[in-house]
C-alpha positions in Angstrom: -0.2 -62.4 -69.1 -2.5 -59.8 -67.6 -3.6 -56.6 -70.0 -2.7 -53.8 -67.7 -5.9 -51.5 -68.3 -4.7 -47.9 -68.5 -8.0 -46.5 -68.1 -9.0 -47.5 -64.8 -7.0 -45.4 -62.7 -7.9 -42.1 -64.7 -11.5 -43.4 -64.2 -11.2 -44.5 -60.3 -9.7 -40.7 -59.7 -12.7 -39.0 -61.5 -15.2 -41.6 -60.0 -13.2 -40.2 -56.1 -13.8 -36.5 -57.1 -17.7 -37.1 -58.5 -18.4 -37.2 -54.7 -16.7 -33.5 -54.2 -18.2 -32.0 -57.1 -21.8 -33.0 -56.2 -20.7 -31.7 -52.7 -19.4 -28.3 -53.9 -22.3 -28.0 -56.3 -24.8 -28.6 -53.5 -23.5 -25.9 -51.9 -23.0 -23.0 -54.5 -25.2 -24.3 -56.7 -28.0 -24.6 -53.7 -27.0 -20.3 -52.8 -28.6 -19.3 -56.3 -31.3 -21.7 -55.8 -32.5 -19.9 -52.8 -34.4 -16.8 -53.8 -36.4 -20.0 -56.1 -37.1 -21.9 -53.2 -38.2 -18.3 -51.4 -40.8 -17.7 -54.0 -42.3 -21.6 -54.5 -42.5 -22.1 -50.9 -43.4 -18.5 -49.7 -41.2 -18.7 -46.7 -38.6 -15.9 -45.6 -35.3 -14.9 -45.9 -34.7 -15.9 -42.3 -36.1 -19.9 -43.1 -34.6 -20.2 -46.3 -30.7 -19.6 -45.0 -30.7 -22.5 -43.2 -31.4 -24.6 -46.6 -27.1 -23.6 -46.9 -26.3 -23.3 -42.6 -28.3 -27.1 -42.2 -26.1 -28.6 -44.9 -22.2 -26.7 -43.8 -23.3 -27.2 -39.9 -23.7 -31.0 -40.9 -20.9 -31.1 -43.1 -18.1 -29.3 -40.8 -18.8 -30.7 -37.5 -19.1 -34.6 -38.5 -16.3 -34.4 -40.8 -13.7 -35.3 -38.1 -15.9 -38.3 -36.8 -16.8 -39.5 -40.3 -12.3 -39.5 -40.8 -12.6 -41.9 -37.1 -15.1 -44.3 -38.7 -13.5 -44.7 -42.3 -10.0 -45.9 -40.2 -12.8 -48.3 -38.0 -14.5 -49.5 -40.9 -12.7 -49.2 -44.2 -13.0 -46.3 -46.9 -15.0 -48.0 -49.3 -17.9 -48.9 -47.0 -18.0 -45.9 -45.2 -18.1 -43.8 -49.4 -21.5 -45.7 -49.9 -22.7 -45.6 -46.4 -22.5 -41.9 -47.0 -23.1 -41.6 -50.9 -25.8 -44.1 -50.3 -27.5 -41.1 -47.8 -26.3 -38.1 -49.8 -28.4 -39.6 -52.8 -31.4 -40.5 -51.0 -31.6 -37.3 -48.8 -31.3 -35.6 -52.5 -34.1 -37.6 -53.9 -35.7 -36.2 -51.1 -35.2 -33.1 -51.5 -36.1 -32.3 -54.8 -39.8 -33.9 -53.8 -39.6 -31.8 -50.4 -43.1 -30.2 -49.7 -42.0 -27.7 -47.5 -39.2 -25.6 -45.8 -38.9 -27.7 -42.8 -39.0 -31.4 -44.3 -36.3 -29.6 -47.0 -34.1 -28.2 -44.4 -33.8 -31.7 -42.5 -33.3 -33.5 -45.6 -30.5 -31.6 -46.4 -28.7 -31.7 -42.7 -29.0 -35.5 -44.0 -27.4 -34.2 -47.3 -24.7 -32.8 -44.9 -24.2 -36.1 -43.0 -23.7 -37.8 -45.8 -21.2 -35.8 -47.8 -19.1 -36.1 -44.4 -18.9 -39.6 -44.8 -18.0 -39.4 -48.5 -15.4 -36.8 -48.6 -12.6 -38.0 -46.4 -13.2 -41.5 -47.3 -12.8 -40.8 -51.1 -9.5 -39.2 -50.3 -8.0 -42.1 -48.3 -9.4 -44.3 -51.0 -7.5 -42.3 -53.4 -4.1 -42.3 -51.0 -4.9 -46.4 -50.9 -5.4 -46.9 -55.0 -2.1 -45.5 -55.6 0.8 -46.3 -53.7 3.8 -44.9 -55.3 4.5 -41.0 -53.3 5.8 -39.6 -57.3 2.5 -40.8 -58.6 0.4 -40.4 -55.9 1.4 -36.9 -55.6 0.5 -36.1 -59.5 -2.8 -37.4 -58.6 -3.6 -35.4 -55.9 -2.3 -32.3 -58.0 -5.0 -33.5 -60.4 -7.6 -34.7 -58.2 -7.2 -30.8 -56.8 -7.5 -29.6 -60.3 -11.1 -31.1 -60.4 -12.0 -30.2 -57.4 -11.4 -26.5 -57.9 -13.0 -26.5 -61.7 -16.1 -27.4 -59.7 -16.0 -24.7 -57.6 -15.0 -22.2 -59.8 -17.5 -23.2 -62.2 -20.1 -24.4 -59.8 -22.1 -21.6 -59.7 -22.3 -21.2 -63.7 -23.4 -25.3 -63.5 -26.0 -24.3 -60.8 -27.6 -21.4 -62.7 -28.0 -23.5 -65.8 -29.9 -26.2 -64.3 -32.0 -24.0 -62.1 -32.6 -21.8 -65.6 -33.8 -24.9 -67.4 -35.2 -27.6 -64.5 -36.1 -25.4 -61.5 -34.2 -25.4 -58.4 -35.4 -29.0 -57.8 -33.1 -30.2 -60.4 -30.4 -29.2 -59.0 -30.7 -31.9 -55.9 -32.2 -34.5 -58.9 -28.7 -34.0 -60.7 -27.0 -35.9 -57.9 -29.3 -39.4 -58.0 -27.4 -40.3 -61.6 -24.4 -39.3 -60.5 -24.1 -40.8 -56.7 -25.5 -44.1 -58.4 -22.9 -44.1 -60.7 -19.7 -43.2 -58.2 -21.7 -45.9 -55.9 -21.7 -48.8 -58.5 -18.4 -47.8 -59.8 -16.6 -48.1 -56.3 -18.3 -51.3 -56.1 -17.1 -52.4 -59.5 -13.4 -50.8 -59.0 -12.1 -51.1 -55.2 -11.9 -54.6 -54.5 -11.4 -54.4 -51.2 -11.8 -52.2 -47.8 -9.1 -51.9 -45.7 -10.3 -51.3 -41.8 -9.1 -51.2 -39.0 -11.8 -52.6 -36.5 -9.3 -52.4 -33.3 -9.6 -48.7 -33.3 -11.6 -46.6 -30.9 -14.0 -44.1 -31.4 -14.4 -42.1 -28.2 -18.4 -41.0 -28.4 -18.1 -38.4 -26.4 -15.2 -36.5 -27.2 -16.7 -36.3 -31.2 -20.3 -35.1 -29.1 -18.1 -32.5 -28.3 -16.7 -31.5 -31.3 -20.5 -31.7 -32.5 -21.6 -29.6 -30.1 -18.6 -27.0 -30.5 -18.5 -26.4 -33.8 -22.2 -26.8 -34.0 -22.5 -23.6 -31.6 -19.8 -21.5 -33.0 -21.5 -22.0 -36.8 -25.1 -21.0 -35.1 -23.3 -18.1 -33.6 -21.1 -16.7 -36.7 -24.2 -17.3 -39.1 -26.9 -16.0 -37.3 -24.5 -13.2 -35.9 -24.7 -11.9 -39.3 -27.9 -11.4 -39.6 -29.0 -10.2 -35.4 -25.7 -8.9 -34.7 -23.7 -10.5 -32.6 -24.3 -8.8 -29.3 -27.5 -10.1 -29.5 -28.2 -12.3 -25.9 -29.7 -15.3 -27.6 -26.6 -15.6 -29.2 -24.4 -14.6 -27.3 -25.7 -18.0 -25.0 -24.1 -20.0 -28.0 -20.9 -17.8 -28.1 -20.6 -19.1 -24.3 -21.9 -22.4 -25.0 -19.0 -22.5 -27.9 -16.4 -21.6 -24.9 -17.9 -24.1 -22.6 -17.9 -27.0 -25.2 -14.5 -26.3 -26.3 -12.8 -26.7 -22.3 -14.6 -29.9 -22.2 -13.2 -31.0 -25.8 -9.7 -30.0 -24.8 -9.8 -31.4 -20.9 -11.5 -34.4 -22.2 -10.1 -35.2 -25.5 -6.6 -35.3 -23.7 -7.7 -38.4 -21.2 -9.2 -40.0 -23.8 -7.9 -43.3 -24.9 -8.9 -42.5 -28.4 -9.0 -38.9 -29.2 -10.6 -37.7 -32.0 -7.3 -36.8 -33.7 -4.6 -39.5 -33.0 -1.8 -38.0 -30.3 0.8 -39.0 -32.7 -0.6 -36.7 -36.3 -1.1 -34.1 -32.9 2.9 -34.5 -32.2 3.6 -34.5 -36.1 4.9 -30.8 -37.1 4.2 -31.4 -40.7 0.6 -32.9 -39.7 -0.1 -29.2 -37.7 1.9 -26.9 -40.2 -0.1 -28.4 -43.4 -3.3 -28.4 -41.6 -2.5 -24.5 -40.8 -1.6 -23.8 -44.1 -4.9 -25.3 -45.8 -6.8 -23.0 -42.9 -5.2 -20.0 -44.6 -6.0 -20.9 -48.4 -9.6 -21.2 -47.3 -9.6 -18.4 -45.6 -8.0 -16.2 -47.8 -9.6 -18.0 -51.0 -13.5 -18.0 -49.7 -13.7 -14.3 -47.9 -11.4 -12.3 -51.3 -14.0 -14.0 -53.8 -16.7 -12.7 -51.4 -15.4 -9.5 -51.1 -14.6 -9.2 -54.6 -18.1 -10.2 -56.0 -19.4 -7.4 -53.1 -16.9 -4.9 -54.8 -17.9 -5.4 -58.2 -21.5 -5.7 -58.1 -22.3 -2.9 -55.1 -19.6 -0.1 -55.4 -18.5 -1.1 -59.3 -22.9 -1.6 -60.2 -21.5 -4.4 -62.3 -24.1 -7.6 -62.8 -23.4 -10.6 -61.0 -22.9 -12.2 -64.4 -19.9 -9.7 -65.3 -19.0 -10.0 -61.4 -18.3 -13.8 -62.1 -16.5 -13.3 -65.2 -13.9 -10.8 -63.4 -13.7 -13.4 -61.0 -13.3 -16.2 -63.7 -9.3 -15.2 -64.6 -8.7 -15.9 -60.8 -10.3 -19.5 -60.8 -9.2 -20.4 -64.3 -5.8 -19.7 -62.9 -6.2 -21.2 -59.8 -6.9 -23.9 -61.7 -3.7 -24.1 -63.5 -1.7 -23.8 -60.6 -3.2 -27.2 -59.5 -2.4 -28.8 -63.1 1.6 -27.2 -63.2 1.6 -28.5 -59.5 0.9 -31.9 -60.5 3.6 -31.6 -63.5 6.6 -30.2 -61.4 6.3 -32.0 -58.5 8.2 -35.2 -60.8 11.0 -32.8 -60.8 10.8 -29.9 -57.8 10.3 -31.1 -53.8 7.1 -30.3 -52.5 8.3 -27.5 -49.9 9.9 -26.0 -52.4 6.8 -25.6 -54.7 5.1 -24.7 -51.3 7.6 -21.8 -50.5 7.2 -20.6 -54.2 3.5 -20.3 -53.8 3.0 -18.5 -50.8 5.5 -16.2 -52.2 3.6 -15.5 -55.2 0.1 -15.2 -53.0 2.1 -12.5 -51.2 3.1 -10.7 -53.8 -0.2 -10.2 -55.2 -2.1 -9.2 -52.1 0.9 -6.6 -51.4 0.6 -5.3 -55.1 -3.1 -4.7 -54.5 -2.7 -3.4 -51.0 0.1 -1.2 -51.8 -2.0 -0.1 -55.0 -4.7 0.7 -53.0 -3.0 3.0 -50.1 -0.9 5.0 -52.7 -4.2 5.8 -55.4 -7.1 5.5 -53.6 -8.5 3.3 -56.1 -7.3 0.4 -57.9 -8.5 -0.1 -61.5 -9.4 -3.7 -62.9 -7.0 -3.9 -65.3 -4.4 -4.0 -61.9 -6.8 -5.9 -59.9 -7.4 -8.5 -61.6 -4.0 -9.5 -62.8 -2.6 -9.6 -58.8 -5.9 -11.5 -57.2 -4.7 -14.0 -60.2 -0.9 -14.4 -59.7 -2.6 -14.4 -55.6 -5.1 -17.1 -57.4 -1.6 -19.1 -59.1 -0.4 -18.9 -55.7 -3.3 -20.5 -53.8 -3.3 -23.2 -56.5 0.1 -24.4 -56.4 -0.3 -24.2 -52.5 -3.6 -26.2 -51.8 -2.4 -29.8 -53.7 1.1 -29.2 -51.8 -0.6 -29.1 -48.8 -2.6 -31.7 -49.5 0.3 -34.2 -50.1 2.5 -32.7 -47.5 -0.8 -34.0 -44.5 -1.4 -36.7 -46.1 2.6 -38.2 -46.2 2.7 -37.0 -42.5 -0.6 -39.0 -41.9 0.6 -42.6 -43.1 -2.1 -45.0 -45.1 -3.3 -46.3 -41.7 -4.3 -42.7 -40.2 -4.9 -41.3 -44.0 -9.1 -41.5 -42.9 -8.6 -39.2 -40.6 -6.2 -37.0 -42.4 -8.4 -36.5 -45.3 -11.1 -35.4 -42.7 -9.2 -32.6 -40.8 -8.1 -31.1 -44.6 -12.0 -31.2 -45.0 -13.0 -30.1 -42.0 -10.1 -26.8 -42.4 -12.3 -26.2 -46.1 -15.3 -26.0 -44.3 -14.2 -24.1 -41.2 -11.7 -22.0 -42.9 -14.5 -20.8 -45.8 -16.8 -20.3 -42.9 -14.3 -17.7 -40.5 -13.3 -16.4 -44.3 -16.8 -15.3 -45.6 -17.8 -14.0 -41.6 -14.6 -12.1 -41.6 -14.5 -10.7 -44.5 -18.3 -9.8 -43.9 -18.0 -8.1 -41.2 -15.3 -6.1 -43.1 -17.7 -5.1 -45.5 -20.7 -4.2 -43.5 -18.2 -1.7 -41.0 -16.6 -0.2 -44.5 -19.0 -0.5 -47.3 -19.1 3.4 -46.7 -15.4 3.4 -48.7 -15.1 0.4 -50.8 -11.2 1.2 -51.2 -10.6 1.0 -47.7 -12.8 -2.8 -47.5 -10.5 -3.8 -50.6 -6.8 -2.1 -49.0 -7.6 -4.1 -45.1 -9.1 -7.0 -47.1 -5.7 -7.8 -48.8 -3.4 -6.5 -45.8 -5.4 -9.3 -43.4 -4.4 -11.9 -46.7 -0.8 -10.4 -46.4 -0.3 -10.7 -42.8 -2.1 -14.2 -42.7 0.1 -15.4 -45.7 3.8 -14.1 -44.2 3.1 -15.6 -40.6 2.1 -19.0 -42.5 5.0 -18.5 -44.5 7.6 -17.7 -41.8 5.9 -20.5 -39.5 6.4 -23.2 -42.4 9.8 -22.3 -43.1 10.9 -23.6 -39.6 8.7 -26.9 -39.9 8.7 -28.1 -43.5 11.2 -26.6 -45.8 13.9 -28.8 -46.8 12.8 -31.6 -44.7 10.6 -34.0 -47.6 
């Protein structure tokens, strides 16, 4: 008679979010590092952004084709394909000699935590096959997840503080070894698919589009973005996305199957984690802005007002993954948005009637907004992912990725846009700041209603 070991499934679902963490880290972590890298390498502010715009440019627009080849070529060996790269472009970085060689490496970085990230989650759908468990895990799989971004930034500073900002690209060698051997050790086998078809050109595309679009938002930013130069990728983004759309739909096999395209859950859940992103990335932007420009608070008191919010956000994802045994996933999904409502309208409302909301308000609604976000983010997670099916569950995992990495980018370029037109009258950046989450969260609201309540 077989010992069942209890351990290994708690162990295979940390081992499936190391691969996350190492990406979020390398991302917030990497911001603080900058002004570091600015000083040791004497390079500009200009050079030194694209040590963060390499990596999400790599990350968001290969994310889609990475979810193609994890259905072509199985989960596991597309994780330490790209865990395999993510390490050793992080070796390289923390040896990089200058600005140029570091910027490359970590495009590589980018690459490779594409491959990783939507092949850990269909991994994760795979390893456990039961929906009621399945669905626990995922609401604690999410749990990680956001611990290491709301405490990402804390990790970052402390191993900058005490190793430099090359140690925090050397932390990721132990830890992609060890996820690496531990796949190898723990998922006996890799499920493919080798029939399916990859169209080249239709993921160039995507490439291409998103590619332009992040060149034009980011740099935007910092030119303006009337600026001609730029405005050549704003047309280039048009251009690029015709040829997607007019191609994709010929295409034998389009980048997202026709079928998850047909699937009103599939397109309703991937809305709904647009939103979070959006909403979740640009308020904690706007909020750090707030505190440490109009407030003159420290950015280390900034990220303790923001703390409640995450640490709440956090619990959302552990209740989620409690009362989802005994509450339907719409339901829990309809509650959430409900309560992220609520909370922007309280601060909003606040906001118009005194001119001026107080932290002792504020920071109570962003977190019942925050509890909101985190109930909402692991139900939408297992709402895409029971639309997508194991077989397509590659792909799935990529287009919730891809939403994190667009949706953060269109929230922290909208949001700063906000702030550099109204940083004249902070209250007014803080009241349209939470009516734009307001309006975003009832149209999601009202457009989920039709599609997914009542219909698990």
């Amino acid at each position: 008679m077989k010992k069942t070991n209890t351990i290994t499934p708690v162990y295979l679902l940390f081992i499936l979010s190391l691969g996350y963490i190492m990406a979020v880290l390398d991302t917030t972590g990497v911001v603080l590092a900058v002004p570091h890298i600015e000083t040791d390498m004497r390079v500009s502010l200009g050079q030194s952004i694209w040590i963060i715009n390499a990596y999400t440019l790599a990350l968001g627009s290969l994310l889609l084709l990475s979810g193609n080849l994890t259905t072509k070529y199985g989960a596991k060996r597309i994780l330490l394909i790209g865990m395999t790269l993510f390490t050793l472009a992080s070796l390289g970085c923390s040896f990089s000699p200058d600005i140029e060689t570091l910027i490359f490496l970590r495009f590589i970085q980018g690459f490779g935590a594409s491959l990783f990230m939507p092949s850990s989650l269909a991994l994760l759908f795979i390893s456990y096959p039961d929906s009621a468990k399945r669905a626990r895990m995922l609401g604690i799989w999410t749990a990680i997840i956001s611990v290491a971004t709301g405490t990402g930034s804390f990790i970052g500073g402390i191993i900058i503080n005490y190793f430099g900002w090359r140690g925090i690209f050397l932390i990721n060698i132990p830890l992609g070894v060890l996820t690496a051997i531990s796949i190898l050790v723990l998922v006996k086998k890799n499920i493919a698919n080798p029939k399916t078809k990859i169209d080249i050109f239709s993921n160039l595309f995507l490439v291409a589009t998103i590619g332009s679009l992040v060149i034009y938002l980011v740099e935007g930013n910092q030119y303006g973005y009337s600026n001609l130069n730029l405005l050549l990728f704003l047309l280039l983004f048009i251009l690029f996305t015709v040829g997607l759309v007019v191609h994709d739909k010929k295409s034998k096999a389009p980048i997202v199957p026709h079928q998850l395209l047909k699937n009103a859950k599939f397109i309703v859940s991937n809305l709904l984690g647009l939103v979070v992103n959006i909403s979740l990335y640009g308020i904690v932007l706007v909020l750090g802005l707030y505190f440490q420009t109009y407030l003159n608070l420290s950015s280390m008191v900034s990220g303790l007002l923001i703390l409640p919010g995450m640490i709440v956000l956090i619990i959302g994802n552990l209740f989620y993954a409690r009362a989802v045994k005994r509450i339907s996933v719409g339901s829990l999904a309809t509650v959430s948005i409900i309560f992220a409502i609520v909370g922007a309208a309280g601060i909003f409302g606040i906001g118009v009637l005194f001119h001026e909301i107080q932290l002792y308000i504020l920071i109570p609604l962003f977190s019942l907004m925050s509890l909101g976000i985190g109930v909402l983010t692991p139900a939408t997670t297992t709402i895409l992912m029971e639309a997508a099916g194991q077989e397509l569950s590659g792909i799935a995992g990529a287009t919730l990725n891809a939403n994190k990495q667009i949706g953060g980018l269109f929230g922290t370029t909208i949001m700063g846009i906000l702030t550099t037109n109204l940083s004249h009258n902070w209250n007014m950046v803080i009241v349209v700041a939470f009516l734009v989450n307001v309006i975003m969260y009832i149209a999601t609201w009202l457009i989920a209603s039709r599609y997914l309540y009542g219909k698990e």
